[in-house]
N, C-alpha and C positions, 0 to 999 in steps of 0.2 A: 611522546614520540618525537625523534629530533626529524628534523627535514632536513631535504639533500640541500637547500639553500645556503644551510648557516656557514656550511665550510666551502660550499663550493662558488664562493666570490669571484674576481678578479683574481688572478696568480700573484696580482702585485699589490693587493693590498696588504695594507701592513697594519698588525694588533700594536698599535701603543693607546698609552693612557694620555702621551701629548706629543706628536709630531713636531709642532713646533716647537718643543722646548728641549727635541733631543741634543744631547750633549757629548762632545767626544769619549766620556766615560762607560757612556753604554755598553749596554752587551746587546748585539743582533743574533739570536736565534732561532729556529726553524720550529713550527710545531706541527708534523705528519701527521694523521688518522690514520692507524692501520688498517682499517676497512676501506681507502678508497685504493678503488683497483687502477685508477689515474695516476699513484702513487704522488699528487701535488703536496705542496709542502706553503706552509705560509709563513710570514717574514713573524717576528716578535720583536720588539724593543724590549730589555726591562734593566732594573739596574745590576752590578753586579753582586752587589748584597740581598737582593730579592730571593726571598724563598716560596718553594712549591706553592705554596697557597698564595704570591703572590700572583702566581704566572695562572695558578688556576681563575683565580678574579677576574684576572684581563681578557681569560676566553670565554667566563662565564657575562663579562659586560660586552663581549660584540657579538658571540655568539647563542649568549642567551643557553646557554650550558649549566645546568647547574656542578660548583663543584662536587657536592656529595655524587654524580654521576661520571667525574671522569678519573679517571688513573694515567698518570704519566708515570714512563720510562725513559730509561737514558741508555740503551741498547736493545738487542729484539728480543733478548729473553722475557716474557711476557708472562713472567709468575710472579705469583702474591708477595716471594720473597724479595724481589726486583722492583714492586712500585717505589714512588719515591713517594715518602712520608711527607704530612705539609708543614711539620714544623722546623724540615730541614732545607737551608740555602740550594746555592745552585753550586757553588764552590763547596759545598759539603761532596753532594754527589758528580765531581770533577768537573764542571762546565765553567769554566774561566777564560773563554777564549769564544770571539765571534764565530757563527756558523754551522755551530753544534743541533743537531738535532734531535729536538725529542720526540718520542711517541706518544700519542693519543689514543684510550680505546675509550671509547664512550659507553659506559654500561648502560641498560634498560633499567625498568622496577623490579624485570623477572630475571636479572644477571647479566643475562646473551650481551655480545656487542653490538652494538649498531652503529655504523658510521655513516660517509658522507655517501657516496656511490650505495644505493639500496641495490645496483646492481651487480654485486659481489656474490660468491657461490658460499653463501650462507652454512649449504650443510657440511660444506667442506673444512670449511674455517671455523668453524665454533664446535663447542662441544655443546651435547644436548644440555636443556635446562635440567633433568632429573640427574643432579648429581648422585645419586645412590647408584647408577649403571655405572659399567663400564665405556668407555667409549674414547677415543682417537680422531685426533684433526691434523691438520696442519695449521701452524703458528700465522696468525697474520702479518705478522711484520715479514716474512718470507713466501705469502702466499702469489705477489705478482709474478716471482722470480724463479715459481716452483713448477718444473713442468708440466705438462696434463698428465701424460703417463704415470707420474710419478702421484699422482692426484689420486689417479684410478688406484694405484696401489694404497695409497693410503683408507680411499672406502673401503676396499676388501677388508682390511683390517680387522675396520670398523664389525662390519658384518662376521667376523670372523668371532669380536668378541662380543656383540649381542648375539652370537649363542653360545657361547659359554666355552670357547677356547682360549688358557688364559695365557698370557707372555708368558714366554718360557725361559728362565735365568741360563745363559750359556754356562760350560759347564767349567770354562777357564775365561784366563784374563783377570786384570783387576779391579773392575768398576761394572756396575752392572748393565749389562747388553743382553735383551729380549726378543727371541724371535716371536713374530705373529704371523698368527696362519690368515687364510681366505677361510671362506665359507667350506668348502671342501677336505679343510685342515691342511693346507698346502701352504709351506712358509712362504713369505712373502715379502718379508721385510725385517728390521735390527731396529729396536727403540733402544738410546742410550739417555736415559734420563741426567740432567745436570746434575741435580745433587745426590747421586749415584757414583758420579766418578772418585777416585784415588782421594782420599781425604778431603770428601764432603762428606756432609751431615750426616748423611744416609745410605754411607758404602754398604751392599751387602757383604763384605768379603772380610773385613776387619779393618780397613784402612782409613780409619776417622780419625777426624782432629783430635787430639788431646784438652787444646785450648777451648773449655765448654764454653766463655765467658760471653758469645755473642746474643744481639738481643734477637729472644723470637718473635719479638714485633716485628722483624723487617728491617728496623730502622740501620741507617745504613752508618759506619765509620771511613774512616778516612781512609785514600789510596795508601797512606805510608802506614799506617797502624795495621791496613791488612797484608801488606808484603813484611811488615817487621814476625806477623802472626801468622803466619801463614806454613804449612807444609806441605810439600811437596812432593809427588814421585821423582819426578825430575824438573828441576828449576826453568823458570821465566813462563809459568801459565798457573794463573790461579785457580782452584780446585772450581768444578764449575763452568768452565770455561773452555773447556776442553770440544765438547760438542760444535762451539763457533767455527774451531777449525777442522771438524768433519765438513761442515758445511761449506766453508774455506775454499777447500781443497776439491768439490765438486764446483765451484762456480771460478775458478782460476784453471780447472782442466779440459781451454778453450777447443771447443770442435771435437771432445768427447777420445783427445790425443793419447791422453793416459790412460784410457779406462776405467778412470777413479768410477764407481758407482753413482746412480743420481741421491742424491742427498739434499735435506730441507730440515727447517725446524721445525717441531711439530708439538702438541698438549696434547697429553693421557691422562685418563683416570683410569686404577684397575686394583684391589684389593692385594695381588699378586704382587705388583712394584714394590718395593721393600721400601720402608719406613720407619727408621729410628729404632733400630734391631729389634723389631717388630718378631721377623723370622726368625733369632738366633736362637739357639738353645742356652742352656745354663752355662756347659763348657765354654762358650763360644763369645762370652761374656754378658749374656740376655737377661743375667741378674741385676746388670746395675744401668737398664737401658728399656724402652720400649713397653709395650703393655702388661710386662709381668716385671716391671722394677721393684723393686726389696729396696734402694736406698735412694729413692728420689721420688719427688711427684713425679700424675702422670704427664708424658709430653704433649702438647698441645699438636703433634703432627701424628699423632697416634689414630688410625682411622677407625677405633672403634673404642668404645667407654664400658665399665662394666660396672651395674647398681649392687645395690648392698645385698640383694636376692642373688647375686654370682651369676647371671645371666645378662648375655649379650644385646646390647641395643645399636641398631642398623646408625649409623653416622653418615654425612655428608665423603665422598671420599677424595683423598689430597690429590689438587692437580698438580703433575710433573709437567715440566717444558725439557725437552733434549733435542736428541737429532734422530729422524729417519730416516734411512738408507734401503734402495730396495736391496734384497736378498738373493744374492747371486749364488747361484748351485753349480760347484766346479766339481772335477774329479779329484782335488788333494790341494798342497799347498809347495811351497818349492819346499821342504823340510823333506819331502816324500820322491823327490827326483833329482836328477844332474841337470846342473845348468846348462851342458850339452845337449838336452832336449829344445831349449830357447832360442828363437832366432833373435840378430845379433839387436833390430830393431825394437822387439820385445823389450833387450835388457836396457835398452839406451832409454825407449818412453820413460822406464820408473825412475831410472837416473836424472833423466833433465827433472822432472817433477821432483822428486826428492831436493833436490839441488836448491831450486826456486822457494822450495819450503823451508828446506832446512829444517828437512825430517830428521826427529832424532828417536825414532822408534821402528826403522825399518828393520825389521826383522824377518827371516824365512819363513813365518809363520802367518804374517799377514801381507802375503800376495798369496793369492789362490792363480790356481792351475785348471785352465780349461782345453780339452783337449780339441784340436781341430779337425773337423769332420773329412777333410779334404788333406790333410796328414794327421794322419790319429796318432804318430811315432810324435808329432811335437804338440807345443800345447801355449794358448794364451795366455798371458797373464794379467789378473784384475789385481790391485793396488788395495788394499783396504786398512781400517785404523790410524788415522791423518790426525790422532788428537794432538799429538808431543810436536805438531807443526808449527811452523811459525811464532817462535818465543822472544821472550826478550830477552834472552839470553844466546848465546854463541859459542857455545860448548862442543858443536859435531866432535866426537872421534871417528876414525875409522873401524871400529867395531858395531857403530852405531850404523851403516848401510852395508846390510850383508854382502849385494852385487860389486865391493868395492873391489874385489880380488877375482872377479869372474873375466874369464878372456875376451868375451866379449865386450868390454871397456876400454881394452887397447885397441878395440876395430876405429877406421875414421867414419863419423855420421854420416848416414844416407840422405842425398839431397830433399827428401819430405821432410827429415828432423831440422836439419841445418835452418832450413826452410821456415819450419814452423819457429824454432828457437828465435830466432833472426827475425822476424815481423812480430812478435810479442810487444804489446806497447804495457809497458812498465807502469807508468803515470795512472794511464786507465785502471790497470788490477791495483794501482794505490788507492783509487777514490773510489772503488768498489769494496773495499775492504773497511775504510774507511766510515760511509756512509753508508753502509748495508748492514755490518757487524761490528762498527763502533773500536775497531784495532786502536790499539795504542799507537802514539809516534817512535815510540823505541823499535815497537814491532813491526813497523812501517817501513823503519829505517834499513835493517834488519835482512827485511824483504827485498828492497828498491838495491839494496847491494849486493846480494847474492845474484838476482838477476843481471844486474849491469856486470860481473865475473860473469856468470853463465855467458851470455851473446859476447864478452869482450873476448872469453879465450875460444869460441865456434869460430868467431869473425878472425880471428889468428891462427887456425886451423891445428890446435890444440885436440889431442882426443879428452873425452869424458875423464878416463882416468887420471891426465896429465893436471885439468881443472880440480878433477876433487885431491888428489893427495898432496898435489903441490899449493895448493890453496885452502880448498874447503873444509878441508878438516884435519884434526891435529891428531899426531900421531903420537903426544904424548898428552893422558887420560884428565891432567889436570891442566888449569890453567885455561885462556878466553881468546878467541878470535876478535881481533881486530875489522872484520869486513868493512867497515865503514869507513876506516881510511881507506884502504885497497880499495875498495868499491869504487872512490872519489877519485883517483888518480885516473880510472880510464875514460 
């Protein structure tokens, strides 16, 4: 059993193997427990050629850890496919640079994590040890940041699939998104599993890599061998990575402005979740994939095995990590009304938000429409599907935010937006993105200048429309925005 002592030191102590003999070469980085609800973080010295098992040594000599008990990460995705192997550097898996933070989950003998604070909501954050159920948590690397609400939503789930209500695959879109009901069969929530979306491993829909060549060990390659390999629905977000910025975009939608939904990251188990065209039929290519392959072994993610008697044996089943969002019930979606139903602050929220994002998938079809009780003639609007947010890339067109052409863009801001726009601190949403969800500096950069446009043309008293067509985005379909000089000039 570990004890609350071994991590919970001094804040300033620091894990080296020789203080004194530290040298400007070093690397100083951080090693969090994602089970402490304190969220501290402790210093590390190591060198920069050190790999995994060297950094696990140095926490297994102060804190008495063994390594066979811990798993490190190097962002919150906290699946088996995401640990960092120990015979790989730290420059293998991108950490060349002071400050970096990694994750710690401390496994037991029985699996479960155990961390520093034993006073963490256990049943929230872990999945049961009987992996043969089904069952639903939220991610600990997101659990201090996740509201209670959204907590309560995720039990229901929970309860919803011990007794036997399974995710429901929505019946569009391209990556797979799962409602789950309560107890009552009442939805309640949107599980989007990471390697589910647009050309990961385990698209339901057909939109898998081509490139089979990666290891199923886990083990990880280089940041350039995976953008040389890589494909895309739309450029600058690697497949996978898509859910960071659902989540994104609910912890940057300050004072609940946008409406964006609450959203967290969260681990599922459930037979249903689709696995290595598990589901597909023969048409659909289920011949050369999944548990009925004809031209390969079977996959090692396939959740169930079949003996030489053709009869099924119960298997351990695969944990997914995605994103949770609760499950908003509107009356349609803007696809189904006139924009003349909207008041003018409605259209502006999704715009500022958009903007900031540098969403390149707003479409009519994901803002839903809810109607108001106190004017039933107009109707609010929720924001949803923030994956194609924040990239490394800067491609907006104007086809790419349906509201760009709505009248309501030529109106000037109502002093609560100008307001809110205008006291945004930038730097803060950097270091949240940053040290929460491990963003790139490209995507950083990206971010920190659309926003400094955004408040430089309010603070010039620019309408929305005048910022996005004359700046944010191109109105011819190829070719890259510059925002980052622009950004720098005001």
């Amino acid at each position: 059993m570990i004890h609350q002592q071994q991590l919970g030191g001094s804040h300033n102590q620091r894990l080296s193997t020789d203080t004194s003999t530290s040298s400007s070469i070093d690397l100083k980085i951080f090693i969090k427990d994602v089970h402490d609800t304190h969220g501290r973080k402790r210093p590390l010295t190591v060198r920069p050629w050190a790999s995994i098992k060297d950094v696990k040594d140095q926490i297994t000599k102060h804190l008495h850890i063994p390594a066979s008990s811990q798993c490190i990460y190097f962002g919150p995705l906290l699946s088996s496919s995401k640990v960092l192997p120990n015979h790989r550097t730290l420059q293998d898996a991108g950490i060349y640079r002071n400050g970096e933070t990694l994750l710690l989950e401390i496994k037991t003998s029985q699996g479960s994590g155990s961390g520093v604070g034993g006073d963490y909501n256990h049943s929230i954050s872990s999945l049961r040890n009987n992996q043969t159920k089904p069952d639903i948590c939220v991610s600990s690397s997101t659990l201090d940041i996740c509201p209670k609400s959204l907590q309560r939503l995720v039990q229901q789930s929970r309860r919803g699939l011990a007794l036997g209500f399974k995710p429901a695959l929505a019946p569009d879109g391209s990556g797979g998104s799962y409602f789950l009901s309560d107890a009552r069969k009442k939805r309640v929530g949107v599980f989007k599993p990471a390697d589910e979306e647009p050309f990961a491993e385990n698209n339901p829909r057909g939109y898998v890599p081509h490139n089979t060549t990666s290891s199923s060990n886990g083990a990880l390659s280089s940041l350039v061998e995976e953008e040389d390999n890589a494909e895309w629905l739309r450029q600058g977000i690697r497949p996978g990575e898509l859910c960071l910025r659902e989540v994104a975009a609910f912890l940057l939608d300050h004072d609940g402005f946008s409406s964006v939904p609450m959203t967290t990251l969260a681990e599922a188990r459930h037979p249903a979740l689709h696995t290595a065209g598990a589901h597909w039929t023969l048409s659909e290519g289920g011949a050369s994939v999944g548990i009925h392959s004809i031209t390969a072994t079977k996959s090692p993610l396939t959740p169930g095995t079949t003996n030489n008697n053709n009869t099924s044996t119960s298997q351990d089943l695969i944990k997914k990590v995605g994103s949770f969002q609760e499950y908003v019930h509107a009356e349609c979606t803007m696809d189904d009304i006139s924009p003349s139903k909207i008041a003018i602050d409605e259209v502006h929220k999704i715009a500022i938000l958009d903007i900031r994002l540098m969403n390149a998938d707003r479409n009519v079809a994901n803002i839903l429409c809810q109607r108001i009780p106190e004017d039933p003639d107009h109707f609010k609007l929720v924001p949803i599907d923030h994956g194609y947010s924040l990239r490394s890339k800067c491609d907006v067109a104007w086809f790419d935010w349906c509201w760009l052409d709505w009248p309501q863009m030529k109106e000037p801001l109502s002093k609560r937006s100008r307001d809110y726009v205008l006291g945004l601190d930038i730097e803060a949403d950097v270091r949240l993105l940053q040290e929460r969800l491990n963003m790139q500096n490209d995507v950083l950069d990206y971010f920190r200048s659309s926003c400094l446009i955004l408040k430089a043309g309010v603070r010039a008293g620019l309408t929305l429309y005048d910022i996005c067509s004359e700046i944010m985005c191109r109105n011819d379909p190829s070719g890259e925005l510059l925002l980052f000089v622009v950004g720098s000039t005001f």
